[in-house]
C-alpha positions in Angstrom: 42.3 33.3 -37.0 42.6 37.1 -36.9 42.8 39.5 -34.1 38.9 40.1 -34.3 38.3 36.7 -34.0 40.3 35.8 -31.2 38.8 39.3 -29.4 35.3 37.7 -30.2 36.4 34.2 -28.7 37.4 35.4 -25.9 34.4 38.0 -25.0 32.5 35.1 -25.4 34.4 32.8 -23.2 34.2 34.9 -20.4 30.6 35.5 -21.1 30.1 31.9 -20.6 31.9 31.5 -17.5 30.6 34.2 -15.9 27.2 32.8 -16.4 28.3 29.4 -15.3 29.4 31.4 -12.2 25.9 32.9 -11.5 24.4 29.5 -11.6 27.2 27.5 -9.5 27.7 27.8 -6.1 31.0 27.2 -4.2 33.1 24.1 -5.1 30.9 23.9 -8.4 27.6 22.7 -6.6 24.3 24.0 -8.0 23.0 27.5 -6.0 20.3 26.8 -3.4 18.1 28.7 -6.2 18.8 27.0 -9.5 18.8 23.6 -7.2 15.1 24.4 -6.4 14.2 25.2 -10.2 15.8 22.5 -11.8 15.5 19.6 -9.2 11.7 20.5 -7.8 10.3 22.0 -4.6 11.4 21.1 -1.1 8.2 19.9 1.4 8.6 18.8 4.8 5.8 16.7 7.3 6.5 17.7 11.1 4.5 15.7 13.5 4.7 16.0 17.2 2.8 12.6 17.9 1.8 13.3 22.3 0.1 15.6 24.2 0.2 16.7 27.7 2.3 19.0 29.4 4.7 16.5 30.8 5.5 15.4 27.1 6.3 19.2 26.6 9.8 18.4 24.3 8.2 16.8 21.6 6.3 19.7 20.2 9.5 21.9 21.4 11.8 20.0 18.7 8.5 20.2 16.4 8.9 23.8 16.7 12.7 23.9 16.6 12.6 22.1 13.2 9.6 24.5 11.8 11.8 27.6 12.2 14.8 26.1 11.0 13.1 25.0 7.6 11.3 28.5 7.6 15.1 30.2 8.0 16.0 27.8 5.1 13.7 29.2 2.7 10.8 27.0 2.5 7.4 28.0 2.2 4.5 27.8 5.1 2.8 26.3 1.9 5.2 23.2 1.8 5.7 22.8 5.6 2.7 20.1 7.3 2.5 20.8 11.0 1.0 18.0 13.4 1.3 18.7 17.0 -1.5 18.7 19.8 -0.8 22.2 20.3 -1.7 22.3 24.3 1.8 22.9 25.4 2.4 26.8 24.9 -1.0 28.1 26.6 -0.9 25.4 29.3 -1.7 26.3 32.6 1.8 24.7 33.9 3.7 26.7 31.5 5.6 29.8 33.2 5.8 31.3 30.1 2.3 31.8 28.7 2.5 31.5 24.6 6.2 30.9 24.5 7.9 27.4 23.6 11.4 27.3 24.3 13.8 24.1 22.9 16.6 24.7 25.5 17.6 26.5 28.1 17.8 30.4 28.0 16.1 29.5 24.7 14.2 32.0 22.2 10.4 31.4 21.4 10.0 28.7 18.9 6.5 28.8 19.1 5.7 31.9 17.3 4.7 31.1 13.7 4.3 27.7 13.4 1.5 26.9 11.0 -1.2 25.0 13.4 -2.5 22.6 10.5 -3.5 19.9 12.4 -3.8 20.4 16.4 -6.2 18.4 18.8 -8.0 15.3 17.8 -6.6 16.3 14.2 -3.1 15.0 15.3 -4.1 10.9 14.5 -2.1 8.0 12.2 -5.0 7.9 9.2 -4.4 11.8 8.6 -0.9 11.6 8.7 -0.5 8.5 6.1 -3.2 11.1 4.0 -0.7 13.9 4.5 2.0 11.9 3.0 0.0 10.4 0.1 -1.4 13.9 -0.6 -4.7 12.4 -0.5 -6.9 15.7 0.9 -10.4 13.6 0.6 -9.4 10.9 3.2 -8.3 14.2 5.2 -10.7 14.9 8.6 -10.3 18.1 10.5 -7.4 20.1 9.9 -6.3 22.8 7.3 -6.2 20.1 4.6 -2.9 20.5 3.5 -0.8 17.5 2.6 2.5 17.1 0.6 1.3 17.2 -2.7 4.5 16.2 -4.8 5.9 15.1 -7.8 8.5 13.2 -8.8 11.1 16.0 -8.9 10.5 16.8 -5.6 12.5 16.0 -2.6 10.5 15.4 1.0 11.6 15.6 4.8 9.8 14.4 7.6 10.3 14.7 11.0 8.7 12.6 13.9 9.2 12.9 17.6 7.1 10.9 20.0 7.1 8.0 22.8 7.5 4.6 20.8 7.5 0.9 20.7 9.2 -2.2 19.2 6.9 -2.1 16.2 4.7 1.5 16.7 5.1 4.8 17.4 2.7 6.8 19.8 -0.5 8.9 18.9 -2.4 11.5 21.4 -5.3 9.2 21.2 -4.8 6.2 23.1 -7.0 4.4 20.6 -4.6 5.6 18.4 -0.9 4.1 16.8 1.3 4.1 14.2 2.6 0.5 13.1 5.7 -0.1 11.3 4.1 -2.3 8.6 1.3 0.6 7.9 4.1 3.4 7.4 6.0 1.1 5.3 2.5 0.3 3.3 2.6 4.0 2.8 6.0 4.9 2.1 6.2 2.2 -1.1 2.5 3.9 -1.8 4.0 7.2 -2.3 7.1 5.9 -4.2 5.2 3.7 -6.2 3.0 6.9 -7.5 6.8 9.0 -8.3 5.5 11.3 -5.2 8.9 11.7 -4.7 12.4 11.9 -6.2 14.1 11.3 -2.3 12.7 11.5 1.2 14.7 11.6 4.5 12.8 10.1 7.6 14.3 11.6 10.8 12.5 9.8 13.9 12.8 10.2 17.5 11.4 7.4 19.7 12.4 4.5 21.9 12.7 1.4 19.5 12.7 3.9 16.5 14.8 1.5 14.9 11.9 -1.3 14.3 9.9 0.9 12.4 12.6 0.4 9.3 14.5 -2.9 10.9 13.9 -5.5 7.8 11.7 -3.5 6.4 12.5 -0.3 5.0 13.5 -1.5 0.9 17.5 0.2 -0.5 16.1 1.2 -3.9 12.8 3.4 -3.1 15.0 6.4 -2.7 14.4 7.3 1.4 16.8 7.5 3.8 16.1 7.6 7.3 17.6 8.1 10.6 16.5 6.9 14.3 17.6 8.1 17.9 17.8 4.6 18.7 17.9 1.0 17.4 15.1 -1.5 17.6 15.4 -2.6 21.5 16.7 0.8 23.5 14.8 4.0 24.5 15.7 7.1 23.4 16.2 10.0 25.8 14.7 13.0 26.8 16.9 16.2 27.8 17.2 19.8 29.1 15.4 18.6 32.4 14.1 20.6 34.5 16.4 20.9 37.9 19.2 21.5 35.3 17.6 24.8 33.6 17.1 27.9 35.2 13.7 28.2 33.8 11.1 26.6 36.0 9.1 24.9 33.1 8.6 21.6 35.2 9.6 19.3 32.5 12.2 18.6 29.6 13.2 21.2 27.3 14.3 18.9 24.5 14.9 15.0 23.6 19.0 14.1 23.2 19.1 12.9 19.9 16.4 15.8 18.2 18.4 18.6 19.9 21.5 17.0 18.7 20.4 17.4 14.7 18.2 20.4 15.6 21.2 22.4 17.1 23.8 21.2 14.3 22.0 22.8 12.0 22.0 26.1 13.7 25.1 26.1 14.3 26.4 25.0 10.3 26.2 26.2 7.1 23.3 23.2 5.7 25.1 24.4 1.9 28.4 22.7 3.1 26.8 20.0 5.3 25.8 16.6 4.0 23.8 13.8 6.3 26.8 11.8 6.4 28.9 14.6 8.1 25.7 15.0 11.2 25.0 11.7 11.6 28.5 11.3 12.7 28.0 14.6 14.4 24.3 13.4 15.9 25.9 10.0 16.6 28.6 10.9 18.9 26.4 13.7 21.3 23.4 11.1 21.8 25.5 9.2 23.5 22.5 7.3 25.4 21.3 5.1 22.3 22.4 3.9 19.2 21.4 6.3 16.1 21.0 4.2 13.3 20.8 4.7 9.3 18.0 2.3 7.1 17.8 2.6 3.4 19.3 4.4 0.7 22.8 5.0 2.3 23.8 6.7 -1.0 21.8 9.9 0.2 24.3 10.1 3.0 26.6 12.3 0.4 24.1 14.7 -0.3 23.7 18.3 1.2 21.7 19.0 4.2 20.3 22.0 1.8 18.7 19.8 -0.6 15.8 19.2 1.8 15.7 21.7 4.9 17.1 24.6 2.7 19.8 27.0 4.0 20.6 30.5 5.3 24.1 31.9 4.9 24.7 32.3 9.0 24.4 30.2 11.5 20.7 30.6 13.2 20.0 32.2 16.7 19.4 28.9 18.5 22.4 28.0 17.9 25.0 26.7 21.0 28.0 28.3 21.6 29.8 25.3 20.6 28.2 21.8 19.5 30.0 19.5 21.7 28.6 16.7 24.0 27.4 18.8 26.2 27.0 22.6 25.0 26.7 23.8 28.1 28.9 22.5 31.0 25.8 20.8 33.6 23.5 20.9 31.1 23.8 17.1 30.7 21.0 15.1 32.5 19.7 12.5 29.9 16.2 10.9 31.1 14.9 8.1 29.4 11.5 8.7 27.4 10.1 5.6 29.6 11.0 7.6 32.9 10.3 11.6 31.2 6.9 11.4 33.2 7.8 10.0 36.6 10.6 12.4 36.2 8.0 15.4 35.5 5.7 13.4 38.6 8.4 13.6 41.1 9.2 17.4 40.1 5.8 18.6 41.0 5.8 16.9 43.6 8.9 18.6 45.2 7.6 22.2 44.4 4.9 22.2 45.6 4.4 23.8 49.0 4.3 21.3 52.2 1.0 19.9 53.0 -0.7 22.1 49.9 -3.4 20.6 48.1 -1.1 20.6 45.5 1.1 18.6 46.8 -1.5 16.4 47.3 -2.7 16.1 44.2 1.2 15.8 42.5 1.6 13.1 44.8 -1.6 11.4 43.7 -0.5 11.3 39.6 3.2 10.1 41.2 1.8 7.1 42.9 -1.0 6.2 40.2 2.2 6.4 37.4 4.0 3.7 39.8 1.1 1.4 40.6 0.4 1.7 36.6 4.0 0.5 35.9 3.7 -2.1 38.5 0.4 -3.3 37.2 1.8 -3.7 33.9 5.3 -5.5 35.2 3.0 -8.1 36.9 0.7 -9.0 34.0 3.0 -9.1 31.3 5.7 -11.5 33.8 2.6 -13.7 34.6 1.5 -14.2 31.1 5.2 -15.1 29.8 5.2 -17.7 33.1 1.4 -19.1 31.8 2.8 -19.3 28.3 6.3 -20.3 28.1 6.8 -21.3 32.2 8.3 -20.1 34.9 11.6 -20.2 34.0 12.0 -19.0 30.1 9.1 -17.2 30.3 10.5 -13.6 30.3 13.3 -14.4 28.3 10.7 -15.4 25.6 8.9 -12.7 25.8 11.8 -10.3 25.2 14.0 -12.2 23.0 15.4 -9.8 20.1 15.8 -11.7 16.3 18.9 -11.0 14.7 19.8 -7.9 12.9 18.0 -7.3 9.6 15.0 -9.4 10.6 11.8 -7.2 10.8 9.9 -7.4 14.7 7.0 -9.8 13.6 6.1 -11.9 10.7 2.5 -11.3 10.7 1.9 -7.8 11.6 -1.6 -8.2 11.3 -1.7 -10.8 14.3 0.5 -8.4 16.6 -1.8 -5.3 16.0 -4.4 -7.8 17.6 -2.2 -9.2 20.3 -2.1 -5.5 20.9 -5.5 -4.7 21.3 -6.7 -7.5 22.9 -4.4 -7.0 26.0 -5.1 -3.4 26.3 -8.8 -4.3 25.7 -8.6 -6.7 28.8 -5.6 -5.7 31.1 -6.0 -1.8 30.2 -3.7 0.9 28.1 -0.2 0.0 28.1 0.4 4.0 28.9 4.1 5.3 27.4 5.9 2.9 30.3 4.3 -0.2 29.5 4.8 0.6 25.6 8.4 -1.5 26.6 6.5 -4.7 26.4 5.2 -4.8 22.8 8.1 -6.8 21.9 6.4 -9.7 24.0 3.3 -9.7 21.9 5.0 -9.5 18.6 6.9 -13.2 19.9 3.7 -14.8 20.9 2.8 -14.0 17.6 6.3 -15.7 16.4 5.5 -18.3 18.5 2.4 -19.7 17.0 0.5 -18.6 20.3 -3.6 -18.2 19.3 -6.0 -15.5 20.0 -7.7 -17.5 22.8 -4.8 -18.4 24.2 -3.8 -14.7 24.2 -7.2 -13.9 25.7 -6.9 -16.8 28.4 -4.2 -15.6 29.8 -4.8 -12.1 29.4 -7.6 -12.3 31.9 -5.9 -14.4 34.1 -2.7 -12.3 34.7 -5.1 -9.6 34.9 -7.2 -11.3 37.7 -10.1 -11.5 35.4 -12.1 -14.4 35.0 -10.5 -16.8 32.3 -12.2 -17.5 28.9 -12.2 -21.0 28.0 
């Protein structure tokens, strides 16, 4: 070859991996941009499933997690926002307009698209969210996560939960493991998707994908706890300097929310923080379901990615990031917690007192009303001796709660219809009703002893 050619060979090499250089990030991986070209659009479904001011923390990590995927590049467009939205302009809150995820905390609030607040915030607009069906969409802005099959989807719920469902403002209102699954193969079946992660914060989160969620529909998911434990609310108030009267955060959402602050998401993959996430919530058992190959990819993929750490970020991401800032309450206790508070600030023999004292004492006759009831109808059932044992009894690992998940969203009902709302403390118990339904017991037996523990008059 002459000296021309070699010249031209060689201008042309270095032409080549120059370009290869523009379009490959570090170690060779493809550049946050190029990723989003080639490999389709990031969308994420945020859904802050209470209300009230007492369960303040969920819409705080909703908020956390908004302004973390804003920082990372997506789009208002491809975010969907559930959360009651009654939190930040409370009358409780010291801070009128501001929403703060930890102590000393900036504003997460500011920003965050309000696409479905209010009565908006239910189960049947959230599966339509997912499926990108806008026609079976009521209220709200209307926007949904309308993917394709290039696309990769993140959604993040924090809420009180149950063996079996996760909670909804309305009390008429629940999501059940069996209906998100229903929707989750719905959406995959459709090539909605080319991966999803599922992050989920909730006592019992684990049961919602327990024996249920399928290895080879391309979603991975994550839960604060497994399918028989709460999870754990933190940042408490009487550990914070500000005087917001409730918790700041829940354990295991803070612990994700602040790893990402504090790392670069480009060089993180899900296997690296849920090692990270499993060792600070140290209060429950994070679990993984599903497609456990998705644990090698980048954090990036899906949440996007800024080049520096982001301003909520701790000092250090250790245990405890900052010294007594420790106090884990369970998500059972988070409103006897937030009871008891009131009642100690409030000035001596003040009507507010009063009143604080009131909402403390109707939240412990509630939980002893429900103790009693469910403990009589395990005795009327199974007897005196195994009857709570029954009741509670947890299958073995891999087993979904129930086999027939239509006869335990009755079981459901039909107590709360006769013995009244379960309310977030007497959630614990739907694990008895999905074992009557194990155990062959029938509706009318269900109702017979429904009004009887309840001191009703029994049906025969």
């Amino acid at each position: 070859m002459s000296i021309q050619g070699l010249l031209v060979l060689l201008f042309l090499s270095v032409l080549v991996e120059s370009t290869i250089g523009s379009t490959l990030g570090e170690n060779g991986s493809l550049s946050t941009t190029d990723h989003h070209k080639s490999k389709g659009t990031r969308w994420a479904l945020l859904i802050a499933g209470s209300s009230g001011y007492e369960n303040y923390r969920h819409q705080a990590d909703v908020c956390h997690a908004y302004q973390i995927l804003k920082k990372g590049g997506l789009k208002d467009e491809n975010i969907v926002v559930f959360m009651y939205d009654d939190i930040a302009n409370s009358p409780e809150n010291p801070r009128p307009g501001v929403i703060i995820n930890k102590p000393n905390g900036k504003d997460v609030y500011h920003g965050v698209p309000k696409d479905y607040t209010g009565d908006a915030v239910n189960s049947s607009n959230f599966y339509a969210a997912i499926l990108g069906d806008k026609a079976a969409i009521k209220g709200g802005s209307g926007k949904v996560l309308e993917t394709g099959p290039d696309d990769h989807i993140f959604i993040y719920y924090t809420d009180h939960g149950a063996a079996g469902l996760l909670g909804m403002p309305s009390d008429e209102d629940a999501v059940y493991a069996k209906d998100l699954m229903r929707v989750l193969k719905k959406k995959h079946a459709a090539k909605g998707f080319k991966s999803m992660v599922f992050y989920l914060e909730a006592c019992e989160s684990g049961s919602m994908f327990e024996g249920l969620l399928p290895k080879n529909i391309n979603i991975y998911a994550t839960t604060a706890a497994n399918g028989e434990e709460s999870s754990y609310a933190t940042y408490c108030s009487g550990d914070v300097p500000e005087k917001i009267g409730t918790c700041l955060g829940d354990l295991y959402s803070i612990s994700w929310l602040e790893d990402c602050d504090a790392h670069d998401l480009h060089k993180e993959t899900f296997e690296v923080q849920y090692e990270r996430v499993r060792n600070r919530t140290d209060e429950s058992h994070v679990m993984q379901y599903g497609d456990m190959s998705y644990i090698k990819q980048f954090l990036y993929t899906y949440m996007g990615a800024t080049s520096k750490a982001h301003s909520h970020a701790p000092p250090a991401l250790t245990a405890s990031p900052s010294g007594s800032i420790s106090r884990a309450v369970s998500q059972r206790d988070a409103a006897l917690f937030y009871f008891l508070y009131k009642v100690n600030r409030a000035p001596t023999n003040s009507h507010e007192k009063l009143e604080a004292k009131k909402q403390l004492y109707n939240e412990i006759a509630g939980r002893k009303r429900v103790d009693d009831s469910i403990t009589k109808m395990g005795e009327l059932l199974f007897g005196t001796e195994k009857g709570s044992e029954l009741l509670m009894k947890v299958r073995p690992s891999g087993q979904p709660l129930v086999d027939d998940w239509e006869c335990f969203k009755m079981f459901v009902r039909t107590y709360e219809s006769r013995c009244g709302k379960l309310s977030t403390y007497g959630m614990k118990y739907t694990r008895a009703f999905a074992n009557m339904c194990n155990a062959g017991i029938s509706l009318e037996k269900l109702v017979a002893v429904s009004d009887q523990a309840c001191s009703k008059k029994p049906h025969v």
